[in-house]
N, CA and C of each residue as an Amber inpcrd file, in Angstrom:
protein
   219
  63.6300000 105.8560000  93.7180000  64.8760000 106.5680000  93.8340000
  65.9120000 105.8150000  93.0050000  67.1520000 106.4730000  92.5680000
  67.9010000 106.2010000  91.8120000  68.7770000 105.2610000  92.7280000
  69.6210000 104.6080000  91.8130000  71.0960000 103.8590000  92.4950000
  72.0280000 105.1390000  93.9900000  71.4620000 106.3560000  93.0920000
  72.4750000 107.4750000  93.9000000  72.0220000 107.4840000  95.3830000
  70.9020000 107.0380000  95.8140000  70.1690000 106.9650000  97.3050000
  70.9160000 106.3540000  98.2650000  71.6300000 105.3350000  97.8340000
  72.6580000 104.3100000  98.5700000  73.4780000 105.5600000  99.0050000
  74.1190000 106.4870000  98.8020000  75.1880000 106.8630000  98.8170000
  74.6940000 108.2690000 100.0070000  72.9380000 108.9610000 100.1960000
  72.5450000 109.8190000 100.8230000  72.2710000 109.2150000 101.8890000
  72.6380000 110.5940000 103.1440000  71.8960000 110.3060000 104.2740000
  70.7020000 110.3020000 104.5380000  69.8570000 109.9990000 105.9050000
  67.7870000 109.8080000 105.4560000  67.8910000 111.7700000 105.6070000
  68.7760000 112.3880000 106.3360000  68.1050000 113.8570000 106.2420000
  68.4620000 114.2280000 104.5210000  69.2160000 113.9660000 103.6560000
  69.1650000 114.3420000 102.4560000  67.9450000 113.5470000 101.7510000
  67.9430000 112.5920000 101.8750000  67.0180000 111.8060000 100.9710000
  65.3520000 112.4270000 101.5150000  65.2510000 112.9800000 103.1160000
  64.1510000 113.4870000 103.4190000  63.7540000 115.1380000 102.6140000
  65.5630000 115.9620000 102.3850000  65.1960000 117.2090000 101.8940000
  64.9680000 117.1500000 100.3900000  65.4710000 116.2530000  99.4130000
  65.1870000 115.7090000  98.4360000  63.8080000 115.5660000  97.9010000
  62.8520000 114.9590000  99.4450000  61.1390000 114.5520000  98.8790000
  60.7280000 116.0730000  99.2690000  61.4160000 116.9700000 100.2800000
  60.5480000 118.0260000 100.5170000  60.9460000 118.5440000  99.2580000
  61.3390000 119.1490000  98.4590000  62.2750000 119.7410000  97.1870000
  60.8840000 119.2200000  96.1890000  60.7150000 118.2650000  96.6930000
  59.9500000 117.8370000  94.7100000  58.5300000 118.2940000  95.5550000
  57.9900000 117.8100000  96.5650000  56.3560000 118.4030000  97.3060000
  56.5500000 119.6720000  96.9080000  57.8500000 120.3430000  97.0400000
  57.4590000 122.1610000  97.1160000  57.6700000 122.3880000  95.7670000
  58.2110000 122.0360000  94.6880000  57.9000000 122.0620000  93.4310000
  56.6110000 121.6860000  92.7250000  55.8170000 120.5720000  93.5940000
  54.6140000 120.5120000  93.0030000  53.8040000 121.6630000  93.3000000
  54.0890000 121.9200000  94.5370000  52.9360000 123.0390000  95.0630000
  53.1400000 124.2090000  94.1860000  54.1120000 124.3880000  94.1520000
  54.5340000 125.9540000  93.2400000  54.4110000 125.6450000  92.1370000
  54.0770000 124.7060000  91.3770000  53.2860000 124.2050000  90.0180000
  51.7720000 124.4860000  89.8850000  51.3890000 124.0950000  91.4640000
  49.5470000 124.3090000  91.8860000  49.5180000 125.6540000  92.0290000
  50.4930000 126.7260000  92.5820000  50.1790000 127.8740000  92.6950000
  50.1580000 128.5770000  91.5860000  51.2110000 128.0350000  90.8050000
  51.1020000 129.0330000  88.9940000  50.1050000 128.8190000  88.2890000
  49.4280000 128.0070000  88.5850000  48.3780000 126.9650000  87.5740000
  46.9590000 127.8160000  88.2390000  47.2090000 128.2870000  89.3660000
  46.3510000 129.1600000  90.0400000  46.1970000 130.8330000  90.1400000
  47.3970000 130.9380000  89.7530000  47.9660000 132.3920000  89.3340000
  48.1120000 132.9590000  91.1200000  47.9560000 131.9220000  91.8220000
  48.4310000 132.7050000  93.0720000  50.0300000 133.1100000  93.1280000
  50.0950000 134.3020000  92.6930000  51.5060000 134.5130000  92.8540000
  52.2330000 134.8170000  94.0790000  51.0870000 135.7300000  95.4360000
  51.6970000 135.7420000  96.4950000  52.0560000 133.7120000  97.0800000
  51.5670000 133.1160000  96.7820000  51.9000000 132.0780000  97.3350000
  52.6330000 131.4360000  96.5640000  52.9110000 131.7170000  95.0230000
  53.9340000 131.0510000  94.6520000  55.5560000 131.6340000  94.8470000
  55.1940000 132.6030000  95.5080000  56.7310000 133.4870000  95.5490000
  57.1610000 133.1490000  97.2360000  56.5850000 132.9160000  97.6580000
  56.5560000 131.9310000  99.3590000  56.8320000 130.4000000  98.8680000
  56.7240000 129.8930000  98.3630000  56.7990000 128.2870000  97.8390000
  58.3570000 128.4240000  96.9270000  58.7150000 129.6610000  96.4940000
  59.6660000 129.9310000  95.8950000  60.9560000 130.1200000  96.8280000
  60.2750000 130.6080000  97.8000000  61.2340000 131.4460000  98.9200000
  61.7140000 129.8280000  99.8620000  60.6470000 129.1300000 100.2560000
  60.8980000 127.8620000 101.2400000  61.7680000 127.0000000 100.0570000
  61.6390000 126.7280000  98.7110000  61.9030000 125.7400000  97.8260000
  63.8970000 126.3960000  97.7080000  64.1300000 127.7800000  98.1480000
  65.5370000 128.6670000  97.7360000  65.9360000 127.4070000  99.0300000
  65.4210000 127.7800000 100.1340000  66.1690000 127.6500000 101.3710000
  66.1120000 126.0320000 101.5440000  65.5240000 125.3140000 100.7180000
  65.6880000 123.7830000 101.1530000  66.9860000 123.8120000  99.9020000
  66.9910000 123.9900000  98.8080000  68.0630000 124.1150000  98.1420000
  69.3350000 124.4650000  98.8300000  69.1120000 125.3220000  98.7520000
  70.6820000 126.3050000  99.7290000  71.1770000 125.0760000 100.6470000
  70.1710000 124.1330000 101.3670000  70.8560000 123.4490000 102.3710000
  70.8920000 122.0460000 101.0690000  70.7950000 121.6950000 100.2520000
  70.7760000 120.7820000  99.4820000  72.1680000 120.9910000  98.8030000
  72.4420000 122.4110000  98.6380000  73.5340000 122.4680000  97.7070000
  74.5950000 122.3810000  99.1050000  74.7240000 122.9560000 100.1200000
  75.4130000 122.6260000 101.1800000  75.8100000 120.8930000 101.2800000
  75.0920000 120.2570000 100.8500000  75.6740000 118.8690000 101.4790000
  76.2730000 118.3130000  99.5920000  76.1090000 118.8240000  98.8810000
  76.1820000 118.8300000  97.5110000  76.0180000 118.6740000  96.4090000
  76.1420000 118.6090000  95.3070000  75.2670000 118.3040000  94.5480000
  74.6080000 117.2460000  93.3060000  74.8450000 116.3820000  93.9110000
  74.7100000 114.8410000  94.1120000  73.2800000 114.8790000  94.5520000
  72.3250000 115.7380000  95.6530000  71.4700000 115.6900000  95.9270000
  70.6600000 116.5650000  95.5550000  71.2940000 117.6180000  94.8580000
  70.1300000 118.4870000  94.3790000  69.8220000 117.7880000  93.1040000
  70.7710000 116.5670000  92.4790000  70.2030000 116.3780000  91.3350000
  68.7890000 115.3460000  91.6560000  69.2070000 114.3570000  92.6430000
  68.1780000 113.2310000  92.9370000  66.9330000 114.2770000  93.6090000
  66.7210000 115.4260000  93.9690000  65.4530000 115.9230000  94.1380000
  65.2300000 116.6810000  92.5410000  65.7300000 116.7830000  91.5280000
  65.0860000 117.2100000  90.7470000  64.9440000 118.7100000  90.5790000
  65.5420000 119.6340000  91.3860000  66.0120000 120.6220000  91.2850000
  66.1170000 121.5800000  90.3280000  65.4000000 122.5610000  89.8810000
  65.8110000 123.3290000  89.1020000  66.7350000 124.5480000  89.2860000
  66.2900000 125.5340000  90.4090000  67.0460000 126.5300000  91.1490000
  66.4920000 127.6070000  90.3570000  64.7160000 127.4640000  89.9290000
  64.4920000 128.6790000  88.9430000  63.6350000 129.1870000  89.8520000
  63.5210000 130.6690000  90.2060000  62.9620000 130.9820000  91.1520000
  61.4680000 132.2230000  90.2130000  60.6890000 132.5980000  91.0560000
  59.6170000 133.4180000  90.5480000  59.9850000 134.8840000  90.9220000
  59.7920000 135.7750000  90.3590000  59.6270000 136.8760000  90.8380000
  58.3330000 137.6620000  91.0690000  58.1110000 138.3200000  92.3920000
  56.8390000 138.6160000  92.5580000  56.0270000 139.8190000  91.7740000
  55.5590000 139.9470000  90.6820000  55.0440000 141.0270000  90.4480000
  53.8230000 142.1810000  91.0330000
């Protein structure tokens, strides 16, 4: 973690590691072409954001964050 960790609480620094796990997974799901499950990995990855950008965004940068979402075809 960066210098910026000093400055998060452990529930940000905890939604931070969930943020990058659910980005990997939704990396494993495209790489799989499962799209129903990458648009669910899309949907949980909105709502850990949403509460990431809530505390601000200072922490969406230390999880690595993109905010690019899938659409389900």
């Amino acid at each position: 973690m960066t210098n910026h960790s000093s400055s998060l609480t452990d529930t940000e620094v905890e939604l931070a590691s969930i943020a990058r796990m659910l980005r990997h997974i939704r990396e494993s799901a495209r790489a799989l072409e499962a799209q129903a499950v990458e648009y669910c990995i899309d949907m949980a990855l909105q709502a850990v954001a949403n509460e990431l950008r809530d505390r601000g965004e200072l922490v969406i940068a230390a999880a690595g964050f993109d905010n690019r979402t899938t659409l389900l075809q």
